[in-house]
C-alpha distance (Angstrom), angle and dihedral (degrees) to the residues before:
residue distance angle dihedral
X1 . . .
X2 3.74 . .
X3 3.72 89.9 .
X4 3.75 97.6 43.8
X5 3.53 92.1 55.7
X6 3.95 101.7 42.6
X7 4.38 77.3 46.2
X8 3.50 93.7 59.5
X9 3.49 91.1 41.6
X10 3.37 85.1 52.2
X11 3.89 95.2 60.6
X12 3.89 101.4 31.2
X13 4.33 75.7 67.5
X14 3.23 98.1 56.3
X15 4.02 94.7 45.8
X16 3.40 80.9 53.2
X17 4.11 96.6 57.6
X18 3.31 96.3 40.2
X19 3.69 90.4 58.3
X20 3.50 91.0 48.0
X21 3.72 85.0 44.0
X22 3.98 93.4 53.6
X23 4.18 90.4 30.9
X24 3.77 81.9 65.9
X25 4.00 93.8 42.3
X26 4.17 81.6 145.7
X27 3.48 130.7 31.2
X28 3.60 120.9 -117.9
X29 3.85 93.1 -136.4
X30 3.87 111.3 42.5
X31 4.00 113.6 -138.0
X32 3.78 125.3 -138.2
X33 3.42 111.9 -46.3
X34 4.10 99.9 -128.9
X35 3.65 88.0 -143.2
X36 4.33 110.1 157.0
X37 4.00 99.4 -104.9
X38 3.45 85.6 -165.2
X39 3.76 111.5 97.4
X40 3.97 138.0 166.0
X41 3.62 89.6 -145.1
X42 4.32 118.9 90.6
X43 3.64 119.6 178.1
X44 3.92 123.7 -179.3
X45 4.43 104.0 -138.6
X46 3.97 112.3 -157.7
X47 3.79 124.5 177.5
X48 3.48 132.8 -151.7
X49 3.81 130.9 -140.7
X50 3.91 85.7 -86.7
X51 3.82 87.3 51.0
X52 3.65 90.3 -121.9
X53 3.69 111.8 152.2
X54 3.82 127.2 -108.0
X55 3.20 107.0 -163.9
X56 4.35 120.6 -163.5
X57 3.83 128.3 -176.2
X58 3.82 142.1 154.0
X59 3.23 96.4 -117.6
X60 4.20 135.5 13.7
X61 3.67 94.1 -104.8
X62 4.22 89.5 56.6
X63 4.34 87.3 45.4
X64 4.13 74.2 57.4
X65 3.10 103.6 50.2
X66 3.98 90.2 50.7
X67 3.10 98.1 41.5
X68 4.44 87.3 61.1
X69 3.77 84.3 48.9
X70 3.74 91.1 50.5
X71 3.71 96.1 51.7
X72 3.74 93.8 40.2
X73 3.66 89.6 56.6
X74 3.93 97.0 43.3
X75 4.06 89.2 42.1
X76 3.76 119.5 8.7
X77 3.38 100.8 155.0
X78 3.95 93.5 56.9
X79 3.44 93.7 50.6
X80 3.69 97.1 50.4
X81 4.32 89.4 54.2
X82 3.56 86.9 45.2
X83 4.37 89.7 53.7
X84 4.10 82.4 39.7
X85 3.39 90.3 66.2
X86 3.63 104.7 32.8
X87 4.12 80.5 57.3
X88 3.99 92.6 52.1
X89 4.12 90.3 -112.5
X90 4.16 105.3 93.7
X91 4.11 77.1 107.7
X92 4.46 79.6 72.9
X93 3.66 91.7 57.1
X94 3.59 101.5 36.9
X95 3.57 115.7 19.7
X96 3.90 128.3 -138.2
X97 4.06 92.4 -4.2
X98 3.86 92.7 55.2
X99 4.26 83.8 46.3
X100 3.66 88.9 62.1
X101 4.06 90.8 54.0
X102 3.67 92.1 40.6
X103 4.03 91.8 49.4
X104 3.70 80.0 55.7
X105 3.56 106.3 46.9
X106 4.02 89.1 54.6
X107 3.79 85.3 46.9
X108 3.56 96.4 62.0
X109 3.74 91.0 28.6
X110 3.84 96.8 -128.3
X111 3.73 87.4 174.0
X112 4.13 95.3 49.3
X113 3.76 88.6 43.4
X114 3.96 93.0 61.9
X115 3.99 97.4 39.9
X116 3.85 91.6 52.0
X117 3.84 88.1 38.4
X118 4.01 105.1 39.8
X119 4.02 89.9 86.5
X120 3.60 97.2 59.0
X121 3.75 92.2 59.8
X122 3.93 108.6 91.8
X123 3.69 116.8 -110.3
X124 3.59 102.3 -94.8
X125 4.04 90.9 53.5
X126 3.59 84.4 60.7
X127 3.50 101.8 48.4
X128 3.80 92.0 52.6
X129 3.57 97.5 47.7
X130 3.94 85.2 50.8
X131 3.94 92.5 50.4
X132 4.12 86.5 44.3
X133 3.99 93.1 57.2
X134 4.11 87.7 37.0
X135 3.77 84.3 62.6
X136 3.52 100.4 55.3
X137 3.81 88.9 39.1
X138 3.77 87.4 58.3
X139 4.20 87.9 47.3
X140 3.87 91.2 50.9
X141 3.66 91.2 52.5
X142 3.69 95.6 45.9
X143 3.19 90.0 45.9
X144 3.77 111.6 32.9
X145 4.11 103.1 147.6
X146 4.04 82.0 67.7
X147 3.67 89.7 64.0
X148 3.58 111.7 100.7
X149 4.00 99.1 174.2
X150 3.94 120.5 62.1
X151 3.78 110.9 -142.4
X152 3.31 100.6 25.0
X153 3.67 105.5 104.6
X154 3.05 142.2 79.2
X155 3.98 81.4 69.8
X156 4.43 115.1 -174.9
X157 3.71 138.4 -150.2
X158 4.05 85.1 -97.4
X159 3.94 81.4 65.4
X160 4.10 96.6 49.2
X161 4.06 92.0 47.2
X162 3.71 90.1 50.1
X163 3.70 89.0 52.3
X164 3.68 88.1 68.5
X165 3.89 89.3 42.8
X166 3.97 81.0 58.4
X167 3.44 107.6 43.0
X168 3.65 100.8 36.7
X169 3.56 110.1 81.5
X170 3.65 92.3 47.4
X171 4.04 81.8 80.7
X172 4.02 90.9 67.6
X173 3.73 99.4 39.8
X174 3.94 109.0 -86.0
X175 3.90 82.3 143.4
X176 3.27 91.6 56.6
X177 3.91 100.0 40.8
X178 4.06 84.5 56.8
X179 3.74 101.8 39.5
X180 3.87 78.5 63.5
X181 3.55 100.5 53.3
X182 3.98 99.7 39.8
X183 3.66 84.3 56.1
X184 3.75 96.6 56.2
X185 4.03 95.0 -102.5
X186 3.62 143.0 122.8
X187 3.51 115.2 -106.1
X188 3.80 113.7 -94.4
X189 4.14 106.4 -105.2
X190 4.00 122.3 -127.3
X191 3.73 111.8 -81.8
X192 3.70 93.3 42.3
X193 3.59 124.5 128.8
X194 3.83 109.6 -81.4
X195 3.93 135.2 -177.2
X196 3.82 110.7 -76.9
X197 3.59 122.9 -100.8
X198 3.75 124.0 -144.7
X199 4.03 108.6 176.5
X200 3.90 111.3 124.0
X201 3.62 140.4 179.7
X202 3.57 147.4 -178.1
X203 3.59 136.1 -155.1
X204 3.81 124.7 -165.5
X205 3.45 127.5 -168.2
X206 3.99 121.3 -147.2
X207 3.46 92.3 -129.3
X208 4.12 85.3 62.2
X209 3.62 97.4 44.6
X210 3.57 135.1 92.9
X211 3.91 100.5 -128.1
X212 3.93 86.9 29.6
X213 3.73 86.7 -109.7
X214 4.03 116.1 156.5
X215 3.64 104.6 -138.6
X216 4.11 134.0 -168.0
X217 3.92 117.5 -162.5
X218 3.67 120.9 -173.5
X219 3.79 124.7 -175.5
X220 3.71 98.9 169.8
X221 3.97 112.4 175.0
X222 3.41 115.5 -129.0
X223 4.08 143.9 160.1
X224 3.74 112.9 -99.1
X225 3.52 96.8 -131.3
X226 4.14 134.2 25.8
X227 3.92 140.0 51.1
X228 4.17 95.7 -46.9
X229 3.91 93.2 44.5
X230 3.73 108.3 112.2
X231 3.85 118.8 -106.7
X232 4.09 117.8 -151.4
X233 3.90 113.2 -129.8
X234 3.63 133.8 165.8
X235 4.30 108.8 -158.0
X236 3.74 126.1 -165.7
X237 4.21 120.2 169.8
X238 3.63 121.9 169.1
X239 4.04 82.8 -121.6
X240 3.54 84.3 80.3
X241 3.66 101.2 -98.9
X242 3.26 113.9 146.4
X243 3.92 130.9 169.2
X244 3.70 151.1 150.6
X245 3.66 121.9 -166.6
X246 4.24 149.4 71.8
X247 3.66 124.4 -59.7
X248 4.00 121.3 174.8
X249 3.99 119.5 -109.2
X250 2.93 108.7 -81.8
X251 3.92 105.1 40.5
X252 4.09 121.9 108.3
X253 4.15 89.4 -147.9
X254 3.63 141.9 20.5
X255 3.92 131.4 -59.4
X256 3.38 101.6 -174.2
X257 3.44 136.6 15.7
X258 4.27 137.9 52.8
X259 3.58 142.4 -71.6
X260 4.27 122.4 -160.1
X261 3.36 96.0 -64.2
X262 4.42 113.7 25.4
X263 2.99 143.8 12.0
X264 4.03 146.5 -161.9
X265 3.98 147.1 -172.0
X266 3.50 130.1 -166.5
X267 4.21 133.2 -137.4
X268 3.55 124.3 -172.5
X269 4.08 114.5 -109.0
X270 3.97 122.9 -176.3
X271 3.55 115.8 -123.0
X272 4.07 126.0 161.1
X273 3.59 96.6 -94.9
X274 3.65 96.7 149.5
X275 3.91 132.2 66.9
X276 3.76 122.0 -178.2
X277 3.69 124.0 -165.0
X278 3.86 131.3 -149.8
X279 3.73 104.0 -137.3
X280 3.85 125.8 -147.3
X281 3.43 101.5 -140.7
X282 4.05 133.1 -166.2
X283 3.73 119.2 -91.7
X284 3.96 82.8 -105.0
X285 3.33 91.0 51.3
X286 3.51 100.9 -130.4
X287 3.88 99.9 97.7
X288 3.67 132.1 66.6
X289 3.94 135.0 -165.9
X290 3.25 113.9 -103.2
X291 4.46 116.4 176.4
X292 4.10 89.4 -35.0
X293 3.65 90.9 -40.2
X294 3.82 141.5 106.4
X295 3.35 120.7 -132.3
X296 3.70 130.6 171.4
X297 3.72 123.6 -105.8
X298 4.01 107.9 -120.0
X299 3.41 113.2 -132.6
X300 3.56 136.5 -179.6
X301 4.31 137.5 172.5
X302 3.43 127.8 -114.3
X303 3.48 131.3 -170.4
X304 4.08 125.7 -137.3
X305 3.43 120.4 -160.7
X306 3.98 103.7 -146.7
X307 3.94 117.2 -178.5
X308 3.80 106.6 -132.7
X309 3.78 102.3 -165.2
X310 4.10 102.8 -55.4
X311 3.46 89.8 -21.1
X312 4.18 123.2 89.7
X313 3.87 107.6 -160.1
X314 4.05 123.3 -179.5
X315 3.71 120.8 -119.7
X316 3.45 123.4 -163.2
X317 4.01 120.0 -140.1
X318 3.55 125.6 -178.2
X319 4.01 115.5 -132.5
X320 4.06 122.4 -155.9
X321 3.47 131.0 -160.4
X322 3.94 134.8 -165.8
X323 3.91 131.0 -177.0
X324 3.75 82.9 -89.5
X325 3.43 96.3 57.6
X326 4.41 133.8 -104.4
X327 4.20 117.1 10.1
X328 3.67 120.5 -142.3
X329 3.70 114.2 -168.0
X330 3.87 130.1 -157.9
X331 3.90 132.1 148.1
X332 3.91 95.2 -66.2
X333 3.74 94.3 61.4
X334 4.03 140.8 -83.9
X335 3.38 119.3 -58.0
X336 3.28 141.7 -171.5
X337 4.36 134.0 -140.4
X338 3.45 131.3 -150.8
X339 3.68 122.7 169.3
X340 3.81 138.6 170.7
X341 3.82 118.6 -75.3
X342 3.43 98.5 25.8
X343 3.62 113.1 150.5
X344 3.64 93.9 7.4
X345 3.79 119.3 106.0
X346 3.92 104.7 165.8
X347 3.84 87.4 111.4
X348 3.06 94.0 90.3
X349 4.41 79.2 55.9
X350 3.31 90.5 50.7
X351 4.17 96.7 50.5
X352 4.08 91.1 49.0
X353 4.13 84.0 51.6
X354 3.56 87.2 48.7
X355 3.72 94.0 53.9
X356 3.57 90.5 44.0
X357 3.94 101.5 50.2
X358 3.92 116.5 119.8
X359 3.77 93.4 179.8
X360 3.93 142.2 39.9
X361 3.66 80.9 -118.8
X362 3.65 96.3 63.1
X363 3.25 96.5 34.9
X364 3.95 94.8 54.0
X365 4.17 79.3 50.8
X366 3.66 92.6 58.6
X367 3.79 89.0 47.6
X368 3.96 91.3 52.4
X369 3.72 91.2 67.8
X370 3.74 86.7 74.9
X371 4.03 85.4 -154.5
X372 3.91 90.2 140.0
X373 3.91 104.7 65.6
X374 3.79 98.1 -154.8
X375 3.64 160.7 9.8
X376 3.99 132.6 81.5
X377 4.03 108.9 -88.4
X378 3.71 111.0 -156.6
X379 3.77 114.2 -163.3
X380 3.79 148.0 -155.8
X381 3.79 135.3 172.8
X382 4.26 129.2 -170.0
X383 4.23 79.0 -117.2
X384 3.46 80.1 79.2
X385 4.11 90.7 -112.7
X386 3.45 118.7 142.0
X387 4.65 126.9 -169.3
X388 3.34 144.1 -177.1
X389 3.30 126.4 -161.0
X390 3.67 131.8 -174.7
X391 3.55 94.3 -147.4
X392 4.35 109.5 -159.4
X393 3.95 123.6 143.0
């Protein structure tokens, strides 16, 4: 009886560490990093009276890798959230809010989208989106006691591409399509009434101007603060990249702004980017019909890591996936999402081209990969050319 009892005892203590164990799933305070401080990339980091970064390198992939450093130092604390929930864990950090954008992330499989993507970016791409995460590696390591999140660094270029896989479709409404559905809706249809919009811009030729002056005006609304609020950088590689503007955190180049020759702005436009389907599903509910055919619904768990007060616990979510791409379910039925972009990461291609371009030609040639799915791009060159392009895939 003796041994029974000092048996059970036995096991009731181990239940009880390895709920401690998985109650403490993250650490409150992160320890160092380990990422390599050793780096082949040097960049020189000069400020001006506004404290705006100018950032000088060799080559683009050392600009890169100072330009992470500068944002890390200016705004550490964003850019570590914005890597949190590019790595499915922003529910560690900030509890049932950051569970909602981690639930999402694996839903659109941000993270799958940039490891089956990452090859069709050319070389180059890759090697500055590999200096960009070396430089915050380098920050977190310098700077380790500003970590908050254990685990999270060292971060990789896979991780900055499928920040744009993220954050993207945001742009078009994804937000909106989901809000819908998690709170037992239909999805509103295009031509409903939708947030207002207040970017502007302006593009003047010289040819229209009274001192003959070619002119670019961007008025680009933005929040203040957090990962879509512009950031102010001035570039300059001996590659020949050269560029003064804002980018978001998170981006290796410039999303707005000019270089010697052109420049460009963005404003957001509202095109049907997103189609929803109602599936017919199975009587078990785990098959759909697909063209006169069943097919089973693939499903997989995840596991979010939500803080509860000092405690981190895991919760497990199951994820679906049709032909058409992720199923949310509520009380009107299953459906399933598929939006524009999806599976194609060469945006991040297309913005480095962008950066790059020395003529309206080239630039219109970086446009024609149609790797960004949306927003207006106004235009203006020192040719005295001027575009606008209602940019929709």
């Amino acid at each position: 009886m003796k041994f029974w009892y000092k048996s059970a005892l036995g096991v009731v203590a181990v239940i009880v560490i390895i709920a401690i164990g998985l109650m403490v799933w993250e650490p409150l305070a992160a320890v160092r990093p380990g990422a390599d401080p050793v780096t082949a990339h040097s960049a020189r980091i000069r400020r001006d009276n506004f404290g705006v970064p100018h950032i000088d390198g060799a080559s683009d992939a050392d600009v890169a890798y100072g330009l992470a450093f500068a944002e890390a130092e200016d705004d550490f604390a964003t850019i570590e959230e914005l890597l949190a929930a590019i790595r499915g864990r922003s529910a560690a950090i900030s509890g049932a809010d950051g569970a909602k954008l981690d639930y999402i992330g694996a839903l659109v499989d941000a993270q799958g989208q940039a490891e089956r993507g990452y090859a069709t970016l050319s070389p180059a791409t890759r090697v500055l989106v590999e200096a960009y995460a070396a430089g915050l590696n380098r920050y977190a390591d310098t700077h380790s006691s500003e970590v908050r999140l254990s685990r999270l660094f060292p971060v990789t270029g896979h991780d900055i591409v499928a920040g744009f896989a993220l954050r993207s479709p945001f742009f078009f409404g994804l937000d909106r399509t989901l809000g819908a559905l998690a709170d037992g809706k239909l999805p509103p249809r295009d031509g409903s009434p939708a947030d207002e919009r207040g970017s502007n811009a302006f593009a003047i030729a010289g040819a229209r101007s009274a001192d003959g002056v070619t002119r670019l005006v961007s008025n680009s609304h933005q929040p203040w603060t957090g990962g879509v609020a512009w950031y102010e950088v001035v570039l300059h590689s001996a590659q020949g990249w050269h560029f003064a503007g804002a980018l978001f955190p998170g981006a290796p180049f410039g999303l707005v702004g000019h270089n010697d020759t052109l420049g460009w702005t963005n404003t957001v436009n509202r095109g049907d980017l997103i189609d929803t389907y109602k599936l017919v599903l199975d009587g078990g509910g785990t098959q759909y019909r697909y063209d006169g055919q069943w097919l089973p619904l693939e499903t997989h768990r995840v596991w979010l890591h939500v803080r509860f007060g000092p405690f981190v616990l895991p919760v497990p979510k199951t994820i679906a996936r049709s032909r058409q791409g992720p199923v949310v379910t509520n009380a009107l039925g299953s459906f399933a999402i598929r939006y524009a972009g999806f599976g194609d990461v060469r945006q991040v291609e297309q913005y480095y081209r962008l950066n790059k371009a020395t003529t309206l030609a080239e630039w219109r040639s970086a446009m024609a990969m149609q790797a960004v799915p949306a927003t207006n791009f106004v235009y203006a060159d020192a040719a005295g050319h001027i575009a606008y392009i209602y940019n929709m895939r």
